[in-house]
Every structure is written in structure tokens, then in C-alpha cells.
Backbone as CSV, one residue per row, in Angstrom:
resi,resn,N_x,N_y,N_z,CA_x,CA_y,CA_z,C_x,C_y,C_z
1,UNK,14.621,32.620,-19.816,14.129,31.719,-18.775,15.311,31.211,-17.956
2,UNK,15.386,31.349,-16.627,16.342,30.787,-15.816,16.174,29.797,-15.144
3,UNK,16.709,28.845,-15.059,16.941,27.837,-14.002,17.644,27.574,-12.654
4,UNK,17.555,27.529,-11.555,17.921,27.560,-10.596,16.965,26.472,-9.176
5,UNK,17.700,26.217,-8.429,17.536,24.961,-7.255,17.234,25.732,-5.971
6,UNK,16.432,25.427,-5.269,16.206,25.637,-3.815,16.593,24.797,-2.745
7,UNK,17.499,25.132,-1.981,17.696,24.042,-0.704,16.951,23.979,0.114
8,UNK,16.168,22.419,0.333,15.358,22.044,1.069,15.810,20.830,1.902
9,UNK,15.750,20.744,3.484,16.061,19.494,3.991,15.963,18.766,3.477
10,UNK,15.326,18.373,2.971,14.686,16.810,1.984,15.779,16.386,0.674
11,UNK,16.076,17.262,0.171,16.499,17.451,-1.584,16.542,18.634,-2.146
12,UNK,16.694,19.113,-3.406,16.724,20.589,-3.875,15.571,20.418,-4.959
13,UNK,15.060,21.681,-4.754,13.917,21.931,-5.231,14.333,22.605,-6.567
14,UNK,13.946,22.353,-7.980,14.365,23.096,-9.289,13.176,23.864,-9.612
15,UNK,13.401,25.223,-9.758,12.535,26.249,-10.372,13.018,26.709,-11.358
16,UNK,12.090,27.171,-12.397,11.873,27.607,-13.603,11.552,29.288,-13.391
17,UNK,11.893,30.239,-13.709,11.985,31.552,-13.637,11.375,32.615,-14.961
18,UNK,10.405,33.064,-15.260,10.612,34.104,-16.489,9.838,35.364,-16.212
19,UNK,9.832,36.076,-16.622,8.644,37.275,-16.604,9.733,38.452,-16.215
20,UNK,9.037,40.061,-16.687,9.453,41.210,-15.929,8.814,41.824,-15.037
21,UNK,7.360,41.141,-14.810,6.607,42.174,-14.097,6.914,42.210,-12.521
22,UNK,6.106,42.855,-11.919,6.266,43.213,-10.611,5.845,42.541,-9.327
23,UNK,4.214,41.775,-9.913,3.946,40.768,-9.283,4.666,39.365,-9.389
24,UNK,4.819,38.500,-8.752,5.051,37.431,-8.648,3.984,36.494,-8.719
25,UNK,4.208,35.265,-9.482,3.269,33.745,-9.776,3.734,32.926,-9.358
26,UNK,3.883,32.272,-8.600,4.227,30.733,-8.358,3.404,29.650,-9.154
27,UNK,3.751,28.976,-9.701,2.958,28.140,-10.761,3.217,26.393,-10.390
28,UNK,2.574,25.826,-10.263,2.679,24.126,-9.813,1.799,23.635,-11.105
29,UNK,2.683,22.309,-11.269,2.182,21.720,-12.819,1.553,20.512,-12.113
30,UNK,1.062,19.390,-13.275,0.257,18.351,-12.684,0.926,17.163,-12.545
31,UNK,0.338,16.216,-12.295,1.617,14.793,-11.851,1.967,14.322,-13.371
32,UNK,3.087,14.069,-13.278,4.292,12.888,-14.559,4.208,14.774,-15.265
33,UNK,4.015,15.968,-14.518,4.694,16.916,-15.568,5.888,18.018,-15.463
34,UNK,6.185,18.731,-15.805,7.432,19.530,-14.931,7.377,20.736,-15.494
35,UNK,7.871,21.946,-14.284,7.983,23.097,-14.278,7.972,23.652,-15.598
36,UNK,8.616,23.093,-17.107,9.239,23.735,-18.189,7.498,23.581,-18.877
37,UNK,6.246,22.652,-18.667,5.021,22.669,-19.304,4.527,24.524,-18.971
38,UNK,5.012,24.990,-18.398,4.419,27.068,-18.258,5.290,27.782,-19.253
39,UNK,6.139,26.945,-20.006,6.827,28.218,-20.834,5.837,28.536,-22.157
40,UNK,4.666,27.567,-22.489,4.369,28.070,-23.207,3.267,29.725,-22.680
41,UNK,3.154,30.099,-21.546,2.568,30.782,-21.209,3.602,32.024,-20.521
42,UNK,4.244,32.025,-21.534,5.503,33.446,-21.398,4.566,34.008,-21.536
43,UNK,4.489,34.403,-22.811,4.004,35.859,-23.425,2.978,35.951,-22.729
44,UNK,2.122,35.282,-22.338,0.983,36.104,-22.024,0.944,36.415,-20.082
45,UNK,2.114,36.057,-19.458,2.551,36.377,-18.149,3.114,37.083,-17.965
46,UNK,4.348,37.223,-18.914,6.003,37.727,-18.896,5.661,39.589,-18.055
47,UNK,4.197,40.414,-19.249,4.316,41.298,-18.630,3.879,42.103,-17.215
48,UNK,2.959,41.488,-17.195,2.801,41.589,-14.736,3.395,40.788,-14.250
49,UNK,3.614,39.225,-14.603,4.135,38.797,-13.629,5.993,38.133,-13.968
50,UNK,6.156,38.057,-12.743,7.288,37.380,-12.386,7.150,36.050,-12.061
51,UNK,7.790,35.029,-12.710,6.655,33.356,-12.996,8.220,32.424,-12.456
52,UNK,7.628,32.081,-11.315,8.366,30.968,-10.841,7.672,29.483,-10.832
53,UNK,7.891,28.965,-11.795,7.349,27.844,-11.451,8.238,26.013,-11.004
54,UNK,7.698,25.662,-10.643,8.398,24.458,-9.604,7.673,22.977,-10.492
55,UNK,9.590,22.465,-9.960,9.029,21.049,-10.155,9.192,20.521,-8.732
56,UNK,7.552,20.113,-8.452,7.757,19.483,-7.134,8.228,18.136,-6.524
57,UNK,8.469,18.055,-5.678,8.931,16.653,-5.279,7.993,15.568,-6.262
58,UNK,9.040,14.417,-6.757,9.284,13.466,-7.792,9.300,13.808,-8.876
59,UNK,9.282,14.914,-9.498,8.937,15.477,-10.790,10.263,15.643,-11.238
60,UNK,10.567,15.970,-12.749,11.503,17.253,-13.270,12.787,16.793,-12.693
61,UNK,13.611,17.857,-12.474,14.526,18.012,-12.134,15.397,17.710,-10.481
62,UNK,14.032,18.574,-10.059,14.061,18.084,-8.352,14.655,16.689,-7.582
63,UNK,15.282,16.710,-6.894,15.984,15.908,-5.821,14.995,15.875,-5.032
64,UNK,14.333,14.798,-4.314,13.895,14.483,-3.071,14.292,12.902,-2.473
65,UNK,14.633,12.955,-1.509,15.174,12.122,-0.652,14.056,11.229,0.339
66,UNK,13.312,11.871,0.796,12.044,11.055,1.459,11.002,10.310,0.374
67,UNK,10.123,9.425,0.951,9.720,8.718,0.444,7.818,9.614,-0.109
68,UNK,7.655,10.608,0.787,6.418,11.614,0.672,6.868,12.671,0.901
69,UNK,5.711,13.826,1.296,6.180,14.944,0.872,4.336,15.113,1.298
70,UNK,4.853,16.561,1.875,3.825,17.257,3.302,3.391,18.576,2.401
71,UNK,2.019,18.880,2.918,1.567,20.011,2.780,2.640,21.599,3.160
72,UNK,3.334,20.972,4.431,4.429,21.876,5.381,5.310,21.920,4.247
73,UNK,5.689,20.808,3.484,6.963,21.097,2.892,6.979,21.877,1.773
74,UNK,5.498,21.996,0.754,5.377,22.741,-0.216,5.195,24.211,0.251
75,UNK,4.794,24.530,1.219,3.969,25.588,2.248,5.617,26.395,2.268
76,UNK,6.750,25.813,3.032,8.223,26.372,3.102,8.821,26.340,2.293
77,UNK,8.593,25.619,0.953,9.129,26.132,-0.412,8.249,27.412,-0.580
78,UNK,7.103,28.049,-1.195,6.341,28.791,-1.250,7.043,30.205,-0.443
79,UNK,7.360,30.076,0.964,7.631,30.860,2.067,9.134,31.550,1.357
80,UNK,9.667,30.450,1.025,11.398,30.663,0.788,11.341,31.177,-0.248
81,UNK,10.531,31.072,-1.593,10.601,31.669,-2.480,10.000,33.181,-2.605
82,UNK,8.873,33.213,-1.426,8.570,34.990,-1.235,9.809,35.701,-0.973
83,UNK,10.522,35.077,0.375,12.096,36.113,0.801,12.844,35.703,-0.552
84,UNK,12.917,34.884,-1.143,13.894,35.333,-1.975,13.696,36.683,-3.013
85,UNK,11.671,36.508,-3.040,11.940,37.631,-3.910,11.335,39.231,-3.274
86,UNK,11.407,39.122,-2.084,11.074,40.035,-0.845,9.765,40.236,-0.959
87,UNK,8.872,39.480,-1.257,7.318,39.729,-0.935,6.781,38.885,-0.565
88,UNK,5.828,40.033,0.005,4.662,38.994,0.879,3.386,38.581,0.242
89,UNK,2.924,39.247,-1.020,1.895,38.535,-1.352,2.247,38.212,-2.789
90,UNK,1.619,37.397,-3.373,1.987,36.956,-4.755,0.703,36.087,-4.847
91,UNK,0.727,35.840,-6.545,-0.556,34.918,-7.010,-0.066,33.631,-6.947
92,UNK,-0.903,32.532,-7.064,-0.803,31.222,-7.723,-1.412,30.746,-8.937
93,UNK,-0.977,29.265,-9.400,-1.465,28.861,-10.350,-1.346,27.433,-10.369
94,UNK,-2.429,26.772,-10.321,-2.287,25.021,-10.233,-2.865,24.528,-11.359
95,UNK,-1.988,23.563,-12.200,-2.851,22.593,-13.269,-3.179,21.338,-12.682
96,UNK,-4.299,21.001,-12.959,-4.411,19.480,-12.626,-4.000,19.114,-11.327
97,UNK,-2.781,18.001,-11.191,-3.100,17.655,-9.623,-2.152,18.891,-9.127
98,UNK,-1.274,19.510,-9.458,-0.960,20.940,-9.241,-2.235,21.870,-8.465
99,UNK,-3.258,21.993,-9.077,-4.312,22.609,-8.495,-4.954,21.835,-7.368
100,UNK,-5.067,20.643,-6.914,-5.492,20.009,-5.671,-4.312,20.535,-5.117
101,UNK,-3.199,20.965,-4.961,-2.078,21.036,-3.857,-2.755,22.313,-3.504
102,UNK,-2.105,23.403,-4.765,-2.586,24.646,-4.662,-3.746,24.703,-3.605
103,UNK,-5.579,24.675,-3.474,-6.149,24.571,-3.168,-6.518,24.024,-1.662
104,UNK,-5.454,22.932,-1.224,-5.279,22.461,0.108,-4.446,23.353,0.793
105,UNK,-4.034,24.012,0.210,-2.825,25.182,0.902,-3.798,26.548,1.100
106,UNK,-5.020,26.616,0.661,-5.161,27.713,0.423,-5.854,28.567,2.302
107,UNK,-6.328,27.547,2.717,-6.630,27.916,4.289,-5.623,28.953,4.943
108,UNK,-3.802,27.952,4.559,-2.846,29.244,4.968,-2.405,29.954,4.406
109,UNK,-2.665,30.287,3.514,-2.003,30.865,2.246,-2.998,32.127,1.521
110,UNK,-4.361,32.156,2.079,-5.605,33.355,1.135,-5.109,34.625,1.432
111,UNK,-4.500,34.742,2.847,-4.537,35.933,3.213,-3.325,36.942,2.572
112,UNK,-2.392,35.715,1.771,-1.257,36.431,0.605,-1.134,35.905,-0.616
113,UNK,-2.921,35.762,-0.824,-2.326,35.585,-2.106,-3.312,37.003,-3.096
114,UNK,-3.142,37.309,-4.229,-3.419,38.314,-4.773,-4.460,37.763,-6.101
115,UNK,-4.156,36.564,-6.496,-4.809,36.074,-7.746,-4.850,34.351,-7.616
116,UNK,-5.791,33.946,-7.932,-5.969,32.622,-7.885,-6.331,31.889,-9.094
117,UNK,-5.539,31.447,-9.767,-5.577,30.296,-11.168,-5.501,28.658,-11.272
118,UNK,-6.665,28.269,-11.644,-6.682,26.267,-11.335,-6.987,26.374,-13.063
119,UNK,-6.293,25.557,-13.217,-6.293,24.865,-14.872,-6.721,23.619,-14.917
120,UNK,-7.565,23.554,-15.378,-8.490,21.625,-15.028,-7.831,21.195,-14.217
121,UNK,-8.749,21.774,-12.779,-8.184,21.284,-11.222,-8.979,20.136,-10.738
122,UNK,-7.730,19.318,-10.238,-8.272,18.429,-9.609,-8.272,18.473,-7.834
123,UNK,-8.706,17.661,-7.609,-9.132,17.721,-5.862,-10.356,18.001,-5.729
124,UNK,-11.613,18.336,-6.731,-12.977,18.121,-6.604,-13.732,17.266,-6.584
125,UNK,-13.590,16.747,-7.705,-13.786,15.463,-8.144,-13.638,14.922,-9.410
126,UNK,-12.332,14.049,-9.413,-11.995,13.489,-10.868,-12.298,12.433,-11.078
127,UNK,-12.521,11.931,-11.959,-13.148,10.362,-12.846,-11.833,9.205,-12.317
128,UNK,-12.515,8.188,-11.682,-10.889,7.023,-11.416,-9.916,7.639,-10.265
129,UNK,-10.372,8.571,-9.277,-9.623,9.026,-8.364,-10.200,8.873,-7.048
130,UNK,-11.782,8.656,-6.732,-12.170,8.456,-5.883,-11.900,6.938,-5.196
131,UNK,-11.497,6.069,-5.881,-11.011,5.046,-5.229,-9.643,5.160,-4.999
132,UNK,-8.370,5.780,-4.916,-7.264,6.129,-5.080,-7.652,7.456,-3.694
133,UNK,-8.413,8.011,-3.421,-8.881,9.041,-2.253,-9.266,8.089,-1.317
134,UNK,-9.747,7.093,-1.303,-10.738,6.525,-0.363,-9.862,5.229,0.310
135,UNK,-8.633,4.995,-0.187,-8.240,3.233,-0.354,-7.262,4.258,0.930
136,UNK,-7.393,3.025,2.378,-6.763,3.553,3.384,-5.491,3.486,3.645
137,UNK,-4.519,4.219,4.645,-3.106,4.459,4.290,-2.214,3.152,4.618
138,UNK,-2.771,2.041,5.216,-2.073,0.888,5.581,-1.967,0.218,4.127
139,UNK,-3.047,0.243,3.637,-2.799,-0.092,2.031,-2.256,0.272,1.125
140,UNK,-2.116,1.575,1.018,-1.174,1.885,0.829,0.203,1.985,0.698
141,UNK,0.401,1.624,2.014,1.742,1.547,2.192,2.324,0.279,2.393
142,UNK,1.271,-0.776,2.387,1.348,-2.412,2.062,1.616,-2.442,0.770
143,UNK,1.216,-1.757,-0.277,1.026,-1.885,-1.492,2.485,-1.323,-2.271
144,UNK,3.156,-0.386,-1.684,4.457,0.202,-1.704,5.411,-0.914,-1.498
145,UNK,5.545,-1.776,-0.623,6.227,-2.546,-0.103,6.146,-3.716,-1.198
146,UNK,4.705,-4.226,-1.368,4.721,-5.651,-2.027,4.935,-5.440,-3.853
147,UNK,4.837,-3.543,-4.236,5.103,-3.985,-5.808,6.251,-3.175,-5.630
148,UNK,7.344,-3.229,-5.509,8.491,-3.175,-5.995,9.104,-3.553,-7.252
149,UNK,8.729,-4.647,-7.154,8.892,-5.211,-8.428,7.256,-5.719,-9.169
150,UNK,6.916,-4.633,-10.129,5.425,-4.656,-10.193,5.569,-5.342,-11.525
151,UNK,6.353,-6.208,-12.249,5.542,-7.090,-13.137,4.492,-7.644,-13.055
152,UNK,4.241,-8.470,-12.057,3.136,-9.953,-11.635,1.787,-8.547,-12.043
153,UNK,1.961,-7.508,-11.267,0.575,-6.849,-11.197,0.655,-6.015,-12.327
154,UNK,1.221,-5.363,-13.224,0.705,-5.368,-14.649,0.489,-6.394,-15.237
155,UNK,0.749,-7.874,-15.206,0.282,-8.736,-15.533,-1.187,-9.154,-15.343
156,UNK,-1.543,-8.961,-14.146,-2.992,-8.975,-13.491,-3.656,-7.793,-14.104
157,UNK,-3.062,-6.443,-14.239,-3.799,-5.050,-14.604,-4.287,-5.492,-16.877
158,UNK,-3.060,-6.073,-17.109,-3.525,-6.815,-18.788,-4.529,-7.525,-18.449
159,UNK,-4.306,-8.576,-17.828,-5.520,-9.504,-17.414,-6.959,-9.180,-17.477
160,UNK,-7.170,-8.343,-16.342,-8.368,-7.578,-15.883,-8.433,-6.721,-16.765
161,UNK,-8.001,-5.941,-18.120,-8.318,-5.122,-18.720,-8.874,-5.932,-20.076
162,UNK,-8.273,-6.860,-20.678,-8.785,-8.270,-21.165,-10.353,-8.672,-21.314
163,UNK,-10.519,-8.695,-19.826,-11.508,-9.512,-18.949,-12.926,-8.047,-19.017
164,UNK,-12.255,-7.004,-19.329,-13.248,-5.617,-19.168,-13.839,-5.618,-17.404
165,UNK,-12.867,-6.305,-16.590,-13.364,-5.350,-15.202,-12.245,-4.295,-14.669
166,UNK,-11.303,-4.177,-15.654,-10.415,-3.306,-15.061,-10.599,-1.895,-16.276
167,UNK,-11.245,-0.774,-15.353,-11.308,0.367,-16.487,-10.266,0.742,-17.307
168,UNK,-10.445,1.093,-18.747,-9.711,1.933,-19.541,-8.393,2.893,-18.816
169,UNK,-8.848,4.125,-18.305,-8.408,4.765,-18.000,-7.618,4.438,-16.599
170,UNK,-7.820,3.381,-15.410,-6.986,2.871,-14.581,-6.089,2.094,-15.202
171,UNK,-6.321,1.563,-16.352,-5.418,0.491,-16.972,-3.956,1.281,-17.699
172,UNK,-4.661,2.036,-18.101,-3.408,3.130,-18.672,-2.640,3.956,-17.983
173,UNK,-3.605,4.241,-16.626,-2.787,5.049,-15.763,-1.459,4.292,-15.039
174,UNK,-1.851,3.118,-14.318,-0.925,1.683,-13.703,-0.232,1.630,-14.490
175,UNK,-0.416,0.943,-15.743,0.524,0.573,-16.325,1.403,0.919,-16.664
176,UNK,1.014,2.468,-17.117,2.367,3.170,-17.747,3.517,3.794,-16.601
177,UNK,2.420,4.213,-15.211,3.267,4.882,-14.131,3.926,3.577,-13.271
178,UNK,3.864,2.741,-13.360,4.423,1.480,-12.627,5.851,0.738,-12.929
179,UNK,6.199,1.069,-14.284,6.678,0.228,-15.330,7.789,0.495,-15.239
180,UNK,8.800,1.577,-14.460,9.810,2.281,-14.581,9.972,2.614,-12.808
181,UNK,11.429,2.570,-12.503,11.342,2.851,-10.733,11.241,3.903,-10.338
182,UNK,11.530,4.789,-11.656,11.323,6.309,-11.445,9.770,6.751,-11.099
183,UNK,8.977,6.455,-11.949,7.870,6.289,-12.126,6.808,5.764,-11.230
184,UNK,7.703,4.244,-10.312,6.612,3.820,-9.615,6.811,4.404,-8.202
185,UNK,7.895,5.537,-8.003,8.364,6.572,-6.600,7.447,7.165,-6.637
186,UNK,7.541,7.524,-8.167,6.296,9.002,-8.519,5.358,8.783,-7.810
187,UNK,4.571,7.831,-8.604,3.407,7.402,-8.352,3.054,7.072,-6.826
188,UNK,3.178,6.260,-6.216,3.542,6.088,-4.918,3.751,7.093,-3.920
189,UNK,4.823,7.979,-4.170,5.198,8.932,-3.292,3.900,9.950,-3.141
190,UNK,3.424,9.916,-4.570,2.649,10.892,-4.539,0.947,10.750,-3.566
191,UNK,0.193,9.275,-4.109,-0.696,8.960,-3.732,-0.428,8.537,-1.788
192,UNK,0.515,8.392,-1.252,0.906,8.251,-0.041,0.714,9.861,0.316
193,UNK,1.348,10.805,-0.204,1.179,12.550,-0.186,0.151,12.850,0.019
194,UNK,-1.247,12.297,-0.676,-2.191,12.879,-1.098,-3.292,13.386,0.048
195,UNK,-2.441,12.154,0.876,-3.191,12.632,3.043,-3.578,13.849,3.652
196,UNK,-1.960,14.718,2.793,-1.417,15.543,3.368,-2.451,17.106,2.938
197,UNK,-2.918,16.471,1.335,-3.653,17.695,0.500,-5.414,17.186,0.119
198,UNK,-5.682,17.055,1.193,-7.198,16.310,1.326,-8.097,17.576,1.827
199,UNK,-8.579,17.928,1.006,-9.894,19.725,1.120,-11.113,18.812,0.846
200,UNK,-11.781,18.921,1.683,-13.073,19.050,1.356,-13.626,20.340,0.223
201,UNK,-14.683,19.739,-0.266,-15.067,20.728,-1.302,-16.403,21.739,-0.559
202,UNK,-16.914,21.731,0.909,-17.478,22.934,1.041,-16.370,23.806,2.054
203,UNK,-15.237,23.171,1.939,-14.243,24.442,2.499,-13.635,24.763,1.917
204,UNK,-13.468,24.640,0.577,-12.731,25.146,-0.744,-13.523,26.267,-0.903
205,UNK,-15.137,26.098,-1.149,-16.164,27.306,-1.272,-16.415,28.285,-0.491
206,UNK,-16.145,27.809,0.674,-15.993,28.822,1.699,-14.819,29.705,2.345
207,UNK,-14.048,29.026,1.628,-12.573,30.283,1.571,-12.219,30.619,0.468
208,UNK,-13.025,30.575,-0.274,-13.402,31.354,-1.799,-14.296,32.167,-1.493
209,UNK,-15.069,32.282,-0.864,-16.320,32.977,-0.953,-16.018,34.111,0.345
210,UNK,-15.751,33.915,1.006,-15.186,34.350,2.662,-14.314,35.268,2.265
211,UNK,-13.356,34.870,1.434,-11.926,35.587,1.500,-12.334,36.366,0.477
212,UNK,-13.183,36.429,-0.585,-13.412,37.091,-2.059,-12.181,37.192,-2.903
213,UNK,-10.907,35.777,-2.933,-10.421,35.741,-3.361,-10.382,35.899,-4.724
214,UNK,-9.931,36.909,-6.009,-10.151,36.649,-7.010,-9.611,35.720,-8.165
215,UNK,-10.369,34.403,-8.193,-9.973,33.244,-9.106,-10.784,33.509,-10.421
216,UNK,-9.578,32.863,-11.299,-9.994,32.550,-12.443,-9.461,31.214,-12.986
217,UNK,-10.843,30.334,-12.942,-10.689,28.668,-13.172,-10.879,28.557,-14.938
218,UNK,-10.020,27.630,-15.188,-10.211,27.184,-16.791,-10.730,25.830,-17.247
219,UNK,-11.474,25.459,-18.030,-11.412,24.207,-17.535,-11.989,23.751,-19.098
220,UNK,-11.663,22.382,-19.865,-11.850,22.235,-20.970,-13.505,21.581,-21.195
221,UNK,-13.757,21.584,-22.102,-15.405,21.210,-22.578,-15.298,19.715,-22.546
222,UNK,-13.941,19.436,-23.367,-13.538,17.979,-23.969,-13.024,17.243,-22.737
223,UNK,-12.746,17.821,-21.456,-11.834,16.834,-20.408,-12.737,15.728,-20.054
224,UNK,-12.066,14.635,-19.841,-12.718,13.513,-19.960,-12.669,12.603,-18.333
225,UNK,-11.815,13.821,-17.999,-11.149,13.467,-16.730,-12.307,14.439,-15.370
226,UNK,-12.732,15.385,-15.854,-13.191,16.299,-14.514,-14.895,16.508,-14.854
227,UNK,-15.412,16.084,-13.718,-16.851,16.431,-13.517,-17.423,17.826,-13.547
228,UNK,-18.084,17.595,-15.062,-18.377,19.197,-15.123,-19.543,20.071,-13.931
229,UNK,-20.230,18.854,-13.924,-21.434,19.379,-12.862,-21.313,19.930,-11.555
230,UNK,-20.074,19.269,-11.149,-19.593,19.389,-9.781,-18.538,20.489,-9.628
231,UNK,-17.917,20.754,-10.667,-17.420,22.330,-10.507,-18.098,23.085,-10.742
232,UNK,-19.420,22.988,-11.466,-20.057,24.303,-11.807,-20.868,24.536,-10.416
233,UNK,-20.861,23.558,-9.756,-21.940,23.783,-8.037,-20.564,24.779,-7.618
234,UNK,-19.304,23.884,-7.725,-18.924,24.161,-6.621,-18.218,25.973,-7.016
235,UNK,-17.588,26.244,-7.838,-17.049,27.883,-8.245,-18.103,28.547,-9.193
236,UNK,-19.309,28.089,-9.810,-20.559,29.201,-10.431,-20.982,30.142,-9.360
237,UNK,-21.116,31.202,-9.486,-21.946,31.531,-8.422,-21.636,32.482,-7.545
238,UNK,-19.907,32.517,-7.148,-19.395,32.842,-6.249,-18.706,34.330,-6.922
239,UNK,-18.813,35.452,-6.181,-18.618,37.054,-6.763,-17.491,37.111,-7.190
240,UNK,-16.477,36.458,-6.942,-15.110,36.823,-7.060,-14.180,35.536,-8.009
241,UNK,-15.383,34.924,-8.346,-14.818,33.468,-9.455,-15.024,33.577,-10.891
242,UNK,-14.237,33.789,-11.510,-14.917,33.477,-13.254,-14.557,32.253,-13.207
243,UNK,-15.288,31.313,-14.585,-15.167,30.041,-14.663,-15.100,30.274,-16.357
244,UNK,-13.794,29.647,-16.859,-14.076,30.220,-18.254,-13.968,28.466,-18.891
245,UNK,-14.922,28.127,-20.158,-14.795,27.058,-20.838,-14.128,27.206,-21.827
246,UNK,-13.545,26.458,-22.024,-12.671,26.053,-23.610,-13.058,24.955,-24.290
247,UNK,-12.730,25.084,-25.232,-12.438,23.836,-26.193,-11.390,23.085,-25.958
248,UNK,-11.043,22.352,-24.957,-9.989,21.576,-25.136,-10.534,20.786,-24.186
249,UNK,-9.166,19.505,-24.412,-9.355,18.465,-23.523,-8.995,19.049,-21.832
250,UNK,-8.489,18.157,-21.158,-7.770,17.648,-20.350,-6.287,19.145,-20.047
251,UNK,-5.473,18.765,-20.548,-4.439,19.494,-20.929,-4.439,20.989,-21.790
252,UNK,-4.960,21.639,-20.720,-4.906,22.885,-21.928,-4.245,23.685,-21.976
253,UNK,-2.878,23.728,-21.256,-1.882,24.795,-21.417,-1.598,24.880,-22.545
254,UNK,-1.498,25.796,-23.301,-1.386,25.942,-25.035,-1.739,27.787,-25.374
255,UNK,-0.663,27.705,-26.470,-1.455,28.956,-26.746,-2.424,30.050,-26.497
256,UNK,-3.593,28.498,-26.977,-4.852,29.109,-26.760,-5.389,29.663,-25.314
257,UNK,-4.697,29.091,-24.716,-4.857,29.289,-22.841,-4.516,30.686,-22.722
258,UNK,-3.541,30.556,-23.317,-2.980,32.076,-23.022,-3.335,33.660,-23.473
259,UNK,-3.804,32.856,-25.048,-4.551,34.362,-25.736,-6.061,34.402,-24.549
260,UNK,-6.296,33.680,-23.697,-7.348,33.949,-23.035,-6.819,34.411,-21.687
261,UNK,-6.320,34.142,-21.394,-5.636,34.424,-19.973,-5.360,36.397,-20.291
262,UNK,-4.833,36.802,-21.284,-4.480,38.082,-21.915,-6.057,38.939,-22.166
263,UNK,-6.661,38.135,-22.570,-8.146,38.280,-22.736,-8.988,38.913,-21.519
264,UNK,-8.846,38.168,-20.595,-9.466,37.954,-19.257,-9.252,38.689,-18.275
265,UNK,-7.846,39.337,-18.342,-7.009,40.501,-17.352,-6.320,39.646,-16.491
């Protein structure tokens, strides 16, 4: 496995490298995770593909210097990494919020890509995200400004979790991504980003269906996080989609992902 940096105006981009095959993967992981979560999916890549995977801006290893980070900017990483490896078409692969990027890119991006992989993707619709989609960008970026120093409001987030009007799963998410400055860039940088990777879900279906891109979505039985009903409307159905279930939660890069991925072609 190699390691190596991409120069990007912004900062340098760190990629993760393995495989012998001929095709190329670009692989994007999910938020608070980094490029090195695909090594457990050597073996079952190593032999077609050639697996670059990225830690994107705030993640991992990566340098970024701005405060967000553009659809354009993942789009010219993507670009830079075809010439580096002289091709024009190659597959993808998005986990989690990895797969909402993936997926918002895909308008410019169907016509080179060769294989399409979402690992409990989000950008459909996830549990505790639709208010975090919907909350407008002045607030946002009011909200950047006034927790800097976010004690007082994990104080309020204990409070309200106390009190049972502040959900479980928002309570854990805040708290833990807030708590650290590294952490509250992340967080921040990212949900300010999220402008940039906003798909509607009947134009996701329709450049799935249009393009006869061939995807193969994974998605766990146990995730506690993704609406099963609403992916099965939205990729059942469609000629060129398998939708495979697992037993797992949330997180299923593992092994088991992989003896299926080998499984599956």
C-alpha cells in the first residue's frame, strides 16, 4: 500500500494506493473517517482494480486551507488523479457521506465512469440529517462564528438530552464532533460543503436509469442510520442496479463486505 499527496490550490490532498489490476477505483470514505478504512478491502479489489482512495478535505492526513470545499474541487482531484494514471474512465466507490459526494458528482462524471459502488449511502435520506439539509446557510455560518468556543452549547446539548428533547443520536453526534478544534472544522467545514453536494433523489434515478450505469449498492439490515424504504423506491427496480442486504449495521466495510463484493463480480 502506498502513500502519496496531491497538490491542490487549497492544501495537499493524501491518497492511499493498492491493487494490480488494470482498472482503476477511486474510493471516498465517510465523515470523521480516512482513506486507510478500504484496506480492509485489498484482497477482494487488489485483483481488477487499481484502488486509490482519498482522504478528503478535513479528514486523515490531508491539508486544507479553506474553510469549505466545492463539488469543483473534489471533481479536479478526481480529474488529476485520471492523468496521473492516464485514463479516462475508471469506477467509484462512496461509503456513507462519501457516497452523497460520490452521487452529486455523478451528472459530470456517468459518462466515465465504468462501475458504481455506495456502501450505506447517504444523500437519500438519513435519520437526524434532514434538519442539518434544511437549516439555511446564514445559519450556518452564524453558527460557525458564535461556537468557537462550543462549551456553553454542549452544555445546553447535556441539558436538552437530560430533559429528552434533544435526540440520542444528535446528542452524540454534537457532542463528540464539537469537543476538539480539529473536529469542530470537520464538522463545520463539512455541513457548510454540503450546498455544494445537494442531488435530489429523482435525479439520482434518472442518471441511473438514463445512463444504465452499472451500480452495486450495499447496505446493512441493522443500519440504524438509513431509510430502508426509501432506497428500496429509489435503486429497486432499475436494470442496471443490484441492491445487496447484509447483516450489518451502519459500517460495513469488513471482511464480510468483501467476500461479497468477490461474490457479486
Amino acid at each position: 500500500m502506498q502513500s502519496h499527496f496531491i497538490e491542490h490550490p487549497s492544501g495537499q490532498i493524501h491518497c492511499l494506493k493498492f491493487g494490480r489490476g488494470t482498472e482503476l477505483l477511486i474510493a471516498l470514505h465517510g465523515f470523521s473517517d480516512r482513506a486507510r478504512m478500504f484496506a480492509v478491502l485489498e484482497p477482494a479489489l487488489s485483483e481488477k482494480y487499481t484502488v486509490v482512495a482519498i482522504d478528503w478535505p478535513f479528514h486523515g492526513q490531508t491539508e486544507w486551507q479553506p474553510d469549505t470545499f466545492s463539488r469543483e474541487d473534489l471533481l479536479g482531484i478526481i480529474r488529476h488523479i485520471l492523468t496521473d494514471h492516464k485514463k479516462e474512465r475508471f469506477s467509484i466507490m462512496g461509503f456513507s457521506f462519501g457516497g452523497r459526494l460520490v452521487q452529486a458528482m455523478l451528472p459530470d462524471l456517468v459518462g466515465q465512469i465504468n462501475k458504481l459502488y455506495l456502501l450505506s449511502p447517504d444523500g437519500v435520506k438519513t435519520k437526524g440529517m434532514g434538519m442539518a439539509t434544511r437549516t439555511p446557510m446564514w445559519l450556518r455560518r452564524f453558527l460557525f462564528r458564535i461556537l468557537k468556543d462550543p462549551r456553553w452549547f454542549i452544555a445546553l446539548l447535556n441539558f436538552g438530552r437530560k430533559i429528552k428533547i434533544v435526540p440520542p443520536l444528535i446528542h452524540h453526534f454534537l457532542s463528540n464532533n464539537l469537543n476538539r478544534p480539529e473536529r469542530f472544522r470537520r464538522t463545520f467545514g463539512c455541513w457548510i460543503s454540503m450546498r455544494s453536494f445537494y442531488l435530489r433523489r429523482r435525479i439520482i434515478k434518472r442518471v441511473l436509469k438514463e445512463s444504465g450505469l452499472k451500480t452495486d449498492v450495499y447496505i446493512g439490515l441493522n443500519d440504524p442510520m438509513l431509510q430502508q424504504k426509501t432506497l428500496k423506491k429509489l435503486y429497486e427496480g432499475l436494470s442496471e442496479v443490484r441492491v445487496f442486504w447484509l447483516d450489518e449495521g451502519h459500517r460495513l466495510i469488513g471482511e464480510e463486505l468483501g467476500t461479497q463484493i468477490i461474490a457479486n463480480g
